[in-house]
N, C-alpha and C positions, 0 to 999 in steps of 0.2 A: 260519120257518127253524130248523133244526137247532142248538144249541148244541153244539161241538163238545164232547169230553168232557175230564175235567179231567187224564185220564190223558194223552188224549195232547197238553196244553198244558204239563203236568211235564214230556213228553219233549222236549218243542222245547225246552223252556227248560234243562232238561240239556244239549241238543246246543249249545245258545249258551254254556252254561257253561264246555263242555266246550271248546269251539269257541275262544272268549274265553281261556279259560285255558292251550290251548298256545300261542295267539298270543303270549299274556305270555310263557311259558316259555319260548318259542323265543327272546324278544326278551333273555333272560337268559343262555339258554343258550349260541346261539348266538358271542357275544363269547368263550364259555369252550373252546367246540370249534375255533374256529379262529388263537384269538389268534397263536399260534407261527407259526402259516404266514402269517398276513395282514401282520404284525411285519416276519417277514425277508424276504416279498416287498418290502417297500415301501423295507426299506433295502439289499434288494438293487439295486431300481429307481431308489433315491437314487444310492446311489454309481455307477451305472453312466450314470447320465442324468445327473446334474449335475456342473458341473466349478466344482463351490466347496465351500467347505466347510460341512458343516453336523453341527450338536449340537443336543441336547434331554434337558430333565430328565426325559420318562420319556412313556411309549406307556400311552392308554387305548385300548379296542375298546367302545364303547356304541350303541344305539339311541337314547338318552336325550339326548345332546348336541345333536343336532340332528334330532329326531325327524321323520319315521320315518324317516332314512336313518340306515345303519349307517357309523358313522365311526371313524375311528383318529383322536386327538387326541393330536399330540403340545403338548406344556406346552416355556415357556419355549425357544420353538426360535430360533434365530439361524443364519441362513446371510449366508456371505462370501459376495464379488463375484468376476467373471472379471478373467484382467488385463487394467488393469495395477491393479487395483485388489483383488486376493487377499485383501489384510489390512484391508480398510473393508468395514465391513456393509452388504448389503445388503437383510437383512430381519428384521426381531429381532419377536419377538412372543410377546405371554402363551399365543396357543394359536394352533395349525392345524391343521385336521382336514381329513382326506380322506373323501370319501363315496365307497362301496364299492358297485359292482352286485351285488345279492344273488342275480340268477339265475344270473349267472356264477360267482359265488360256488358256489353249491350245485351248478350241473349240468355246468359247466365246469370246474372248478378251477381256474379263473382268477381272477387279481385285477385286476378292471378299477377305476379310480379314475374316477369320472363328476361327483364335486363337490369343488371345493374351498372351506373356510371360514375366512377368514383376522379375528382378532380381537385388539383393544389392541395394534396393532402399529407400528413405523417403517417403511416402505417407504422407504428412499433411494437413488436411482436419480441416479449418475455419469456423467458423459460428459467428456472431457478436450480439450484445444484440439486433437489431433490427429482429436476423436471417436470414440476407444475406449471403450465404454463398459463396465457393473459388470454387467447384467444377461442379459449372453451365458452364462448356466451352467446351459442345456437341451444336453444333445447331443440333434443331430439322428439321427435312425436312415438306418444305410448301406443304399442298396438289398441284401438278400439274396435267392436265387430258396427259401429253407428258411426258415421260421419255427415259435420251439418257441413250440407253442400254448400251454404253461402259464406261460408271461412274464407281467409283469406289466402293465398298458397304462393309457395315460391316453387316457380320453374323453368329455374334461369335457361336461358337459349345463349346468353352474352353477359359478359362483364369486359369493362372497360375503363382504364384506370392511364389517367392524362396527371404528367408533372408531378409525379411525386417524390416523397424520399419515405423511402423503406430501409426500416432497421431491425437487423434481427440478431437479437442477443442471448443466443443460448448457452447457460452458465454450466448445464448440467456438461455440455458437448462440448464447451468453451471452445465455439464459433460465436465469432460478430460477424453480419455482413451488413454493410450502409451504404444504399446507393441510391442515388440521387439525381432525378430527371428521369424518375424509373413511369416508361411507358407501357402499357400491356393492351394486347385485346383475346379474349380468350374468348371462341364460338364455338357450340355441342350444345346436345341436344340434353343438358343435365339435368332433367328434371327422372330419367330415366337413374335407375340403382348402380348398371353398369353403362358407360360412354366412353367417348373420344374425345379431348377438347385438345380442338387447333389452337395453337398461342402464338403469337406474333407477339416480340418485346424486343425493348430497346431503353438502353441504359445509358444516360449519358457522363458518371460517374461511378463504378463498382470497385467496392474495398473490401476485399474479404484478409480476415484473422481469424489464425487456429491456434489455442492458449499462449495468446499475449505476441504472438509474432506475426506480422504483419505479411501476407504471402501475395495479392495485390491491393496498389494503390492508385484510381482515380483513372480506372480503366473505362472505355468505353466497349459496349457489349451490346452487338442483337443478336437476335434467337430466333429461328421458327420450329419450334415443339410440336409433336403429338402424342399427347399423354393418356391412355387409358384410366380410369378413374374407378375405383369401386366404393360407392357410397353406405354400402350394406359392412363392410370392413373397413373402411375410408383407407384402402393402397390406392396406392401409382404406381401407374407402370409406365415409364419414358421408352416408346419404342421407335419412332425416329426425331430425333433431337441432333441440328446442326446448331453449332456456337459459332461467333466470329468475336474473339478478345483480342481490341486493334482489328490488327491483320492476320491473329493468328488462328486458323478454322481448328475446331475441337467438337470431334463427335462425343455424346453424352447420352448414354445407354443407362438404362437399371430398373430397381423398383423403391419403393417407400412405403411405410406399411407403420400407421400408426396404431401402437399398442394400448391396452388401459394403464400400461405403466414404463412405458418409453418406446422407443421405436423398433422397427426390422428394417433394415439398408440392404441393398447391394446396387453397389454404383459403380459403373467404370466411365473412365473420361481419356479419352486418345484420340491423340493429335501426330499423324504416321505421315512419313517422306514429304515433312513441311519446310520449308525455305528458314534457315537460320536466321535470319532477318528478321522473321514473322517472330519468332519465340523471342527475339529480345523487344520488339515493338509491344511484348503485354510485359513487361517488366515495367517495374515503376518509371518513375517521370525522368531522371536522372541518365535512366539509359537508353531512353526514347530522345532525349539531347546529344545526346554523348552516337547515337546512330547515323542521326542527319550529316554529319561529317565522318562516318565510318564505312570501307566498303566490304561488306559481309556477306560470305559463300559457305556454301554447304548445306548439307540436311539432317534432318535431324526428325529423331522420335520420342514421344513422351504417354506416358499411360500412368494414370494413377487409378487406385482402386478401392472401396471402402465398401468391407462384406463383412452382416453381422448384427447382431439384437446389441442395441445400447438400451439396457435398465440398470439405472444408478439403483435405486435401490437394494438389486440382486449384484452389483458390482459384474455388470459383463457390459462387453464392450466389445465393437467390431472391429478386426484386424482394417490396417492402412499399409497401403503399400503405393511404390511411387518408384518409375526407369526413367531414366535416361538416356538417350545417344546422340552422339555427333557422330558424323561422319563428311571424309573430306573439306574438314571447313579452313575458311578463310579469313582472317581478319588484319584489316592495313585502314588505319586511322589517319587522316588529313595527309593523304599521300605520303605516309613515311618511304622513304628509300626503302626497308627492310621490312616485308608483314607476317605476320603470323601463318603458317600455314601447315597442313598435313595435322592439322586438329582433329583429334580423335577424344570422344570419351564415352563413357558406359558407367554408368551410375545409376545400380539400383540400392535401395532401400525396405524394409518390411518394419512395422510396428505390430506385432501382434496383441490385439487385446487393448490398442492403446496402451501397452504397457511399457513403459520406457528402460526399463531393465531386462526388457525383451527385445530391445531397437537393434536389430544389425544394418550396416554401413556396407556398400558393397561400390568402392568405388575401382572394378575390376582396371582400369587403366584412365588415365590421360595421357594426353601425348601433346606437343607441339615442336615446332621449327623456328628460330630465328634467325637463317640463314645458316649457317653451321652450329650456332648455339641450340640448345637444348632444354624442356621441362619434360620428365616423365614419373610417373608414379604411378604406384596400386598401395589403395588404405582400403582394409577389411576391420570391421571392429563388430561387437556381438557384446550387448550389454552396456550397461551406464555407470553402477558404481563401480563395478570389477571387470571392466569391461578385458575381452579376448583381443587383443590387436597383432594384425599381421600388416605390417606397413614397409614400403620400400620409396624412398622420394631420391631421386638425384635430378641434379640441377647442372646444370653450364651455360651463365645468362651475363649476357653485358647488357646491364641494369639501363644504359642510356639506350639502348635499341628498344629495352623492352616499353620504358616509358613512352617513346614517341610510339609505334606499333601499337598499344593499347590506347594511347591518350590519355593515361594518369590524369586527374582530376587534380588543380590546385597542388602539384608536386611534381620537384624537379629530381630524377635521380641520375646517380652516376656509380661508376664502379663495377667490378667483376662479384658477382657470386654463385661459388659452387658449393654443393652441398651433394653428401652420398650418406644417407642415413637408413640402415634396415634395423627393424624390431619386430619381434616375433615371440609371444606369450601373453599372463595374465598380468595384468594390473590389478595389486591387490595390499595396500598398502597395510592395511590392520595384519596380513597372513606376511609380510615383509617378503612379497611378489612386483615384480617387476619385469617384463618384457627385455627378453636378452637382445640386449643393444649394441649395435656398433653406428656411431656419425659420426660425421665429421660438417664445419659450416666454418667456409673459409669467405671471409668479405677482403678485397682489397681497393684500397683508392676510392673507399666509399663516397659519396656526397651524398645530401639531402637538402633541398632549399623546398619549401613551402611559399604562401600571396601570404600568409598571416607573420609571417617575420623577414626582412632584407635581408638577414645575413644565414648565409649555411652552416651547417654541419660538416665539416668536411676530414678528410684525410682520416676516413674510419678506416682502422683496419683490426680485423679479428680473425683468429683462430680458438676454435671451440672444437672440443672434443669430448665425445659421450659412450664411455664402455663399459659395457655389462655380460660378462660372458657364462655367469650361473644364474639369474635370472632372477635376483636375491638384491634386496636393500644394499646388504652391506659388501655387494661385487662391485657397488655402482661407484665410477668414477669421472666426474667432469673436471676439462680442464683447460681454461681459456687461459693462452700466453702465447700472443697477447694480445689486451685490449687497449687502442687507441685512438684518439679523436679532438680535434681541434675545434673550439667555436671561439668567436670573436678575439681570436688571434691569442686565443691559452689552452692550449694543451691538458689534455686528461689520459692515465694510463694506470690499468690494471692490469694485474699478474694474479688469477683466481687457480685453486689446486683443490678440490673438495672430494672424498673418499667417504666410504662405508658409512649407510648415513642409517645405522645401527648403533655406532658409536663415531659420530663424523667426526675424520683427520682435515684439517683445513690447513691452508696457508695463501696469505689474501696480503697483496699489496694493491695500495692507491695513493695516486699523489695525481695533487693538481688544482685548479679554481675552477668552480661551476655557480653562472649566474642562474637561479634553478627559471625563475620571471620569463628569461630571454628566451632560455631552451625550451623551456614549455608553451611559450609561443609557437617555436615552430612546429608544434603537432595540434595549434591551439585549437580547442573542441566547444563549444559556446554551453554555458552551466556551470561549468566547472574552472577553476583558478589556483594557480600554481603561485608561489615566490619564494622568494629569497637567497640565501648565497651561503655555500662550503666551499672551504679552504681545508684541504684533506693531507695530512703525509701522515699515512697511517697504516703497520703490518700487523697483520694477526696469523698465528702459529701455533698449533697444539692440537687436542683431544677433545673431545667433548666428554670423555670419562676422567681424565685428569680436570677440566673443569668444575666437573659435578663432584669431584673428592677434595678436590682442594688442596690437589699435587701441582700449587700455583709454581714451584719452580720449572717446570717443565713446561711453561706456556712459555710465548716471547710471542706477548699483544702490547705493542707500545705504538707513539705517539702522537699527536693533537689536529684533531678536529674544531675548526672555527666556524660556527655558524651566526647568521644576522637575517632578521627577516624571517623566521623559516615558519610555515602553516603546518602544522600536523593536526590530522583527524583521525576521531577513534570514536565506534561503536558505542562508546556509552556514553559522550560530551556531545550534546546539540551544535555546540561552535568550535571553531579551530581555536587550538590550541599555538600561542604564535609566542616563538621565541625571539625576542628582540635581539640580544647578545648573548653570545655564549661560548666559552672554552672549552673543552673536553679533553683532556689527559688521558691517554688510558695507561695502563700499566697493568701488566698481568689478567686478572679479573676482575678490576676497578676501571670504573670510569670517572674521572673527579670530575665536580664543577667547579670551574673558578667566576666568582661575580657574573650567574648566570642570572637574568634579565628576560622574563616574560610576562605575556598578558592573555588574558583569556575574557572578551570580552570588555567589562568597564574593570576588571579586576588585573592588580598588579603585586609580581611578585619578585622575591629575588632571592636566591638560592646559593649556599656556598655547600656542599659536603663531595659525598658519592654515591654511584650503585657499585651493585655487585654482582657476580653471576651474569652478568653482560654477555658475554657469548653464547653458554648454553640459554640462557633467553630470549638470541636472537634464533638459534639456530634449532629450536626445540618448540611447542606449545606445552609441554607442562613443568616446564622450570618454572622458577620461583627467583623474581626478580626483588633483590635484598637492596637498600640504602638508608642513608643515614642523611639529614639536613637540618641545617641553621635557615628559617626561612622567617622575610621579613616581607610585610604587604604594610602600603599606606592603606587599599580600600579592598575588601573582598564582595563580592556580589553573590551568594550562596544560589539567588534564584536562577540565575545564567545557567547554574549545573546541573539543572533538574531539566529531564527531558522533554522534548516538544513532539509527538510523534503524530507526524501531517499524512491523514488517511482521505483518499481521493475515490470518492465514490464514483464510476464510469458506469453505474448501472440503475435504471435505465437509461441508455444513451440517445439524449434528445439533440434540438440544435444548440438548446443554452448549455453556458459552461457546465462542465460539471463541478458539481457542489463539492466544498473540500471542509470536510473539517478537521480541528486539530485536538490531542488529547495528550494531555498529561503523564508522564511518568515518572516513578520514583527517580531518585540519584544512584546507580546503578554502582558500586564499588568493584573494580574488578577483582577475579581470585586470584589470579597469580601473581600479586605484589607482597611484598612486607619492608613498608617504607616506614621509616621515622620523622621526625617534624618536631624542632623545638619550634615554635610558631610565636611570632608576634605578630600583630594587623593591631593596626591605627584604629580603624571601623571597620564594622562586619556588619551585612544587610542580610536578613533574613526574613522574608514576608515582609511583614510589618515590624518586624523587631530590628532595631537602630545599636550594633553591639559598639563600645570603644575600650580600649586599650586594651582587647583581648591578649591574653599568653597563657601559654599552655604548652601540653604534649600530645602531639597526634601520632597515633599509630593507625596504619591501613594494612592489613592483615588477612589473611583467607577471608577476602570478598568484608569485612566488617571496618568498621571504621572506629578508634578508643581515639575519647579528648578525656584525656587525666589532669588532675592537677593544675583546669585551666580556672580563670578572673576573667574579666570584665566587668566593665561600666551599664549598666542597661537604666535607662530613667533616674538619673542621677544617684543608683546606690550601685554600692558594691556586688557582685553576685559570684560565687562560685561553682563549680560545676561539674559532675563527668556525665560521660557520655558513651553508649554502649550503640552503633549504628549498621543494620547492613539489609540488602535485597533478600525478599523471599523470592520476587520475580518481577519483571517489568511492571507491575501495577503495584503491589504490596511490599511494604519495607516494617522492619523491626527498631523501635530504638528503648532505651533503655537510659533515663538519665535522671543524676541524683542532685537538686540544687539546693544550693543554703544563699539567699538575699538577707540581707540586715538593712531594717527601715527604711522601705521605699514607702513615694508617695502613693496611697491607694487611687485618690483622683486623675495624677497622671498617669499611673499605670492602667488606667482605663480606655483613657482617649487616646493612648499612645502605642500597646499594645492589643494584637486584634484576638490573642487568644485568651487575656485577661477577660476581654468583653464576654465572649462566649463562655467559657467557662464559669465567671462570677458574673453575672450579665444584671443580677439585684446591687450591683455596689455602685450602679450609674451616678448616683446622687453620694456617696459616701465621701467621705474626708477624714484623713487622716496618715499615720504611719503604720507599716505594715510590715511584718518582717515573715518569711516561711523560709522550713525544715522540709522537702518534700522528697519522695523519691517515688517516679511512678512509671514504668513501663506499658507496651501495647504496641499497636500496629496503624502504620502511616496508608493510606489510599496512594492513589493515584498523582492527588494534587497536594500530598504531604499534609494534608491533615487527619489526627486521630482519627479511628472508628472507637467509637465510644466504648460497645460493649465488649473491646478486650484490654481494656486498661485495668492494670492492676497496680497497688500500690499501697500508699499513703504519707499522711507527717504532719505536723502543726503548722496551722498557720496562726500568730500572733500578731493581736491588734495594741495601738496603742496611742491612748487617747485621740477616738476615732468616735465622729461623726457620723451615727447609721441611720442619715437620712433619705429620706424616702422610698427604706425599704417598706414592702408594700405587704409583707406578713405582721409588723411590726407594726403599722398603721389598721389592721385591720382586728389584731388584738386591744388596740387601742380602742376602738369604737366598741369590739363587743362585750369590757370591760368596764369602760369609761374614764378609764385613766389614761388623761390626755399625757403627761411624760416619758407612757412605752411608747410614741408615734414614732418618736426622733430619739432615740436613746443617746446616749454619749458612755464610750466604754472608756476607762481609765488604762487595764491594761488584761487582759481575755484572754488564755491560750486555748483554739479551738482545734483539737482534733481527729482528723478524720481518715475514713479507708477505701480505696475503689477496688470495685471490682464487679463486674455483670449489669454494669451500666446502675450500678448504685454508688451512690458518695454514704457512708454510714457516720454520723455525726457523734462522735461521744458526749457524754453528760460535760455539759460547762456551765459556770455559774458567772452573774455579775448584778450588780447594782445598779440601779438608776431610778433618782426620788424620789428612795426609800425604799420600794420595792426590792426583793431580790430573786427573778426569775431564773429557773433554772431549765436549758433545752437540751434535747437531744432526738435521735430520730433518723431519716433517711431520707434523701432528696436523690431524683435521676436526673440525667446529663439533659430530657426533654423538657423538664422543667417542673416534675412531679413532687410532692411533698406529703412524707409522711412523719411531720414532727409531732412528736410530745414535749409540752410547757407546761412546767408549777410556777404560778404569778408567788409567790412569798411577799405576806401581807406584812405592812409594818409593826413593829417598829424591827422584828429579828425574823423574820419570814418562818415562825415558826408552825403557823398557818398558811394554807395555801390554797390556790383556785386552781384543780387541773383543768388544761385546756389538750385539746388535741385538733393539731393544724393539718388540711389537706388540701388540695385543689391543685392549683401549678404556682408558682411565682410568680405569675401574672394575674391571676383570681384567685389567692387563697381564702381556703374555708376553715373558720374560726369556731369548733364545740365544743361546751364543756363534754370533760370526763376524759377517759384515761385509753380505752379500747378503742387500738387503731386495725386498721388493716394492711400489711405488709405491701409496698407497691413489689410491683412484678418484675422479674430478674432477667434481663435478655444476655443468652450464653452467649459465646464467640465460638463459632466451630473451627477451630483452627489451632496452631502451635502460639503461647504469648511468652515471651521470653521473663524468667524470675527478676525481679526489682534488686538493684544493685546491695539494697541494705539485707538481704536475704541471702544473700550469696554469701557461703563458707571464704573463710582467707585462706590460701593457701599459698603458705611459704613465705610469707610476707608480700606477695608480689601482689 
């Protein structure tokens, strides 16, 4: 055979050189010949197709980025959301590039976009309880019969999306899913109405939440999808969809069908004859530890299902439904001697509608083995509030087999417990229903030791018994005897008897020391904090109808509880409530205190009397817990008791914290008290108000709060006081209070108190002594200050020999008078009169003197600082002559005319209930 010749193997290999080398050039050049044009088509194409906002640090044109396709890369790009969500992002990212058709490119002049590549980015995708959601910012193109061919087009062939985290927060569905190291590559031909797009994804973090429960966390996930697409209806249809969550495979079938006003679903998700291993390896993190040392057998089946139009609007919602099975499983943790085995369970569930008072429970069996011992049960229940329950649980467990066999987490047990409990009916507490019961729950030779405390619980022993054989409140009978248990080497023992809880029969002993600090340790939970210490020998025996009559001979509730240290929290106090010492007596229906001893916050108090009604108080919610006390405080902090309520905004959830803010609420008084209170306190702190040597009588009362008959010191005078206080609701309170001060100083009651400021806010510069008769009701906000326009009222306030400098109406009369001695007046002694009500202060006629002059004012001033006075200057020597003036503007720019025709300023109502001023209130009965 002929060797070709060497000339013409230099020529081919020039033509490949040649060949090879415009390819490069072109792949250089090209980026430089059309950057301008590919540039402003694309942010032509932006602003005309998207309806949010978008920026970017700056447009590359390469072959290079994403070789061989020709891509614009823009850097640092962030686009906003559609409303209502304009100002939250919905896509921030270090880069996105668009891949360019190069034949259209060259022969067309067109810019067709056929790839997009999205990289290191946040996708977060909003949905709102109404289901508006943030990623509506495509406009759709308007039928037109003319199209200009050199527009720009999308017709993606690929989208590909590197390192991201995706978060999807739908409020209406309340699902979040956030997941992070989220990879995709999704290729089809989409530029077509109807397609197919192949997905490949892979997630190196997935957390999905269904209203507020967390169902995984920090799961790893790939996928390879084939999802039918219709872009003329924007469905999906998923028709082959393999999952792999961990190791556990899950087939994922359905459709998705975005509506103009929520969605159409039908989705099923099953995961059939999988390895029991696989289904604990997608559980959270906790039992992917807790596996590596566990050996687990069996299989098992799981399907979940979600079919159904979600429109919040129209309130419908797709039925949820969810099985379970085991079959023959196994489980033996770090080679226990004894393992689990002959596990069986079948657990379905249905939610129809999403509606949770539709939820049936269908846990038709569980089973297990621990060698001779035994767990079996079937719980049926149907409904939420009233829910139908058919339940049967018996138990035969030596509690230390079971511990090792499962691997209990941070806990040591020990002991026998069996239990045989069946129930069968409604629960229905308002219709005095109850599921006819019979159980029994026997513990012997209990232990419990926890890592969070050295010493155990031990030597528990209980018998508890639960029967109900008509299926009625008052059939129902529990009865623990008995109850016992030792920690730290002191004994605790209860004897509990509770009957017909219609009119509950009780008979309750306890005796014994409980350190609460120590014990609470060992279940100790990180948040939350326990302490202190009771010293219990206390029985209680009787009726709850002889309690509520007052047939106290027939109780036998005696005696003494000692506590120290002890926290108690309650729904309407921001801070615990901590009782330093304290005795307790009880006798009959009384509980006495002797030299009880608490704090609440910087506040200290100390209490000698009783309550009353103790029993049925504890054992009822709408008894009316009665006492009487002598209570003495060196210092009270009124602000401590006014509520703090800390709202944690989670939505939109970004990588930064979430924003937390806190909001104010009234001093909540609860209703079912009626305590008494001869009260002393050293100091009282309110806002700004500095009280001493309050005394008084407090009474708390159906939700309201009476100070009668009290004194104090406020700015060195005298003041007395009552007071009429209670909640309309968590934001809004009522008070009502009638005060009489004799001669304080006006100047310090400026700088000292911060409602003097506001209120008289022209007496900045004033001097002198001041005494007010006032009585004025209205409505407290949130942060316990007035709203203006529901205050009603009135009363004198008296000046005396008082300094009214630098009022700035008085100055301004001055100038347009010319009599320089109204600037700075000096009042000898003035009673000024006045009335509230619809955000106006109404000023009676008063008269006074100053050098020689005698003016006489009256008129109307609002809480904003509006002025509608009338002034006669009375000329000397007997003001029998006069100059009308009429004053208007605000207290900071009054306006000074002659003449007499004002114009009323404007009345702002309160639309609401304002409670009558104590001076208007009828007597009755002397009380």
């Amino acid at each position: 055979m002929k060797k070709p010749s060497k000339s013409i193997i230099i020529r081919i290999l020039k033509w490949i050189g040649i060949s090879i080398s415009s390819i490069l050039a072109l792949l250089f050049i090209l980026p430089i010949l059309f950057p301008g044009k590919i540039a402003e088509e694309v942010k032509a194409f932006a602003n005309k197709k998207l309806n949010g906002e978008l920026d970017f640090k700056e447009a590359n044109l390469s072959f290079f980025n994403h070789f061989p396709s020709l891509t614009l890369t823009l850097t640092d790009l962030s686009l906003k959301g559609s409303a209502p969500y304009k100002k939250e992002t919905l896509l921030s990212a270090e880069e996105v590039a668009f891949g360019i058709d190069l034949s259209s490119l060259l022969f067309d002049k067109k810019v067709n976009i056929d790839k997009i590549y999205i990289s290191d980015a946040l996708i977060n995708v909003l949905v709102n309880e109404k289901g508006e959601a943030n990623y509506n910012v495509y406009i759709s193109e308007e039928k037109t019969t003319v199209k200009d061919s050199s527009e720009t087009a999308l017709r993606l062939e690929k989208i590909a999306i590197e390192n991201t985290h995706l978060v999807y927060n739908d409020k209406s569905a309340k699902i979040l899913i956030d997941a992070k190291g989220f990879n995709y590559v999704g290729n089809g031909d989409l530029d077509k109405s109807i397609f197919d797009l192949y997905t490949k994804a892979k997630i190196e973090s997935f957390d999905f939440t269904y209203d507020g429960e967390q169902y995984l966390k920090n799961k790893k996930v790939n996928a390879n999808l084939i999802t039918k697409i219709n872009t003329n209806s924007l469905a999906f249809v998923f028709e082959q969809n393999n999952l792999k969550i961990n190791k556990l495979p899950v087939e994922f079938k359905g459709k998705f069908d975005f509506l103009s006003n929520g969605y159409d679903m039908d989705f099923s998700v099953k995961s059939e004859d999988s390895h029991l291993s696989e289904f604990f390896s997608a559980l959270p993190p906790q039992y992917v530890t807790w596996l590596d040392k566990s050996k687990v057998k069996g299989k098992t089946d799981l399907s979940m299902s979600l079919k159904g139009k979600y429109i919040a609007s129209q309130n419908l919602k797709p039925n949820l439904a969810f099985n379970m099975k085991i079959r023959e499983g196994y489980v033996n943790y770090n080679e226990a001697p004894v393992s689990a085995s002959n596990i069986f369970l079948n657990f379905d569930t249905k939610l129809p509608s999403l509606d949770t008072e539709q939820l049936t429970v269908n846990l038709d069996s569980i089973f297990f083995n621990l060698d001779k011992d035994y767990v079996k049960a079937i719980v049926k229940t149907k409904g939420l509030t009233t829910p139908n329950v058919d339940a049967r649980i018996e138990t035969k467990v030596n509690l230390a087999t079971l511990n090792r066999t499962f691997g209990l987490q941070n806990m040591e047990l020990r002991g026998t417990l069996n239990t045989n409990i069946r129930a069968l009916g409604v629960y229905d507490k308002k219709n005095n229903k109850i599921p006819v019961t019979d159980g029994k729950i026997e513990m012997k030779n209990g232990y419990i030791k926890t890592d969070y405390y050295p010493n155990p619980i031990q030597n528990i022993n209980v018998v508890a018994k639960v029967i109900d054989k008509k299926g009625s409140l008052d059939d129902l009978k529990i009865n623990i005897t008995p109850a016992s248990f030792d920690f730290e080497g002191k004994p605790i023992y209860v004897n509990a008897m509770v009957e017909d809880f219609q009119n509950i029969k009780y008979d309750i002993k306890a005796k014994g020391e409980l350190d609460l600090g120590k014990i609470y340790k060992v279940f100790s939970q990180k948040g939350l904090d326990l302490d202190g210490y009771i010293n219990a020998d206390v029985s209680f025996k009787g009726t709850q109808s002889d309690a509520m009559n007052g047939n106290y001979a027939k109780l036998q509730n005696k005696g003494t509880l000692l506590l120290r240290d002890i926290k108690t929290h309650s729904e309407y106090l921001p801070k615990p409530f901590i009782i330093r010492d304290g005795t307790f007596v009880f006798n009959q229906d009384k509980m006495n205190f002797n030299e009880f001893k608490a704090t609440y916050g910087e506040s200290d108090f100390k209490m000698n009397g009783f309550l009353q009604n103790v029993i049925d108080f504890v054992l009822t919610d709408k008894a009316i817990l009665k006492g009487n006390f002598n209570l003495q405080s060196d210092f009270i902090n009124v602000d401590e008791f006014m509520t703090k309520q800390t709202v944690t905004i989670d939505y939109p959830p970004l990588s930064a914290p979430d924003e937390v803010k806190t909001e104010s609420t009234v001093i909540v008084i609860p209703p079912n008290f009626n305590l008494e209170f001869n009260a002393i306190a050293n100091k009282v702190n309110f806002e700004d108000l500095k009280l001493e040597n309050l005394k008084g009588k407090m009474n708390i009362n159906k939700g309201q709060l009476t100070l009668k008959n009290s004194a104090f010191d406020l700015i060195g005078a005298n003041v007395k006081m009552d007071i009429v206080y209670g909640s309309q609701s968590p934001e809004k309170a009522f008070f009502d209070f009638k005060v009489n001060a004799k001669d304080f100083d006006i100047k310090r009651a400026y700088n000292e108190v911060k409602m003097f400021r506001e209120i008289a806010s022209a007496a900045e510069s004033a001097e002198g002594i001041v005494s007010l008769d006032y009585n004025v009701a209205g409505i407290l906000d949130g942060n316990m200050m007035p709203i203006y326009p529901s205050l009603t009222g009135g009363g004198t306030l008296s000046v005396k020999n008082v300094k009214m400098k630098g009022f700035k109406m008085f100055g301004t009369v001055s100038k347009k008078t010319g009599k320089d001695a109204i600037a700075n007046p000096d009042l000898s002694k003035v009673d000024i009169k006045t009335k509230i009500k619809n955000n106006i202060i109404t000023i009676e006629r008063f008269k006074f003197k100053v050098a020689g002059f005698r003016p006489r004012i009256e008129g109307t001033t609002s809480f904003d600082g509006k002025l509608n006075i009338k002034m006669r200057l009375g000329l000397p020597p007997f003001g029998l002559l006069g100059i009308p003036l009429k004053i208007t503007g605000t207290q900071d720019n009054p306006k000074v005319q002659l003449g007499k025709q004002t114009e009323d300023l404007e009345e702002t109502e309160y639309d609401g209930e304002v409670p009558t001023p104590l001076q208007n209130q009828p007597a009755t009965d002397g009380k």
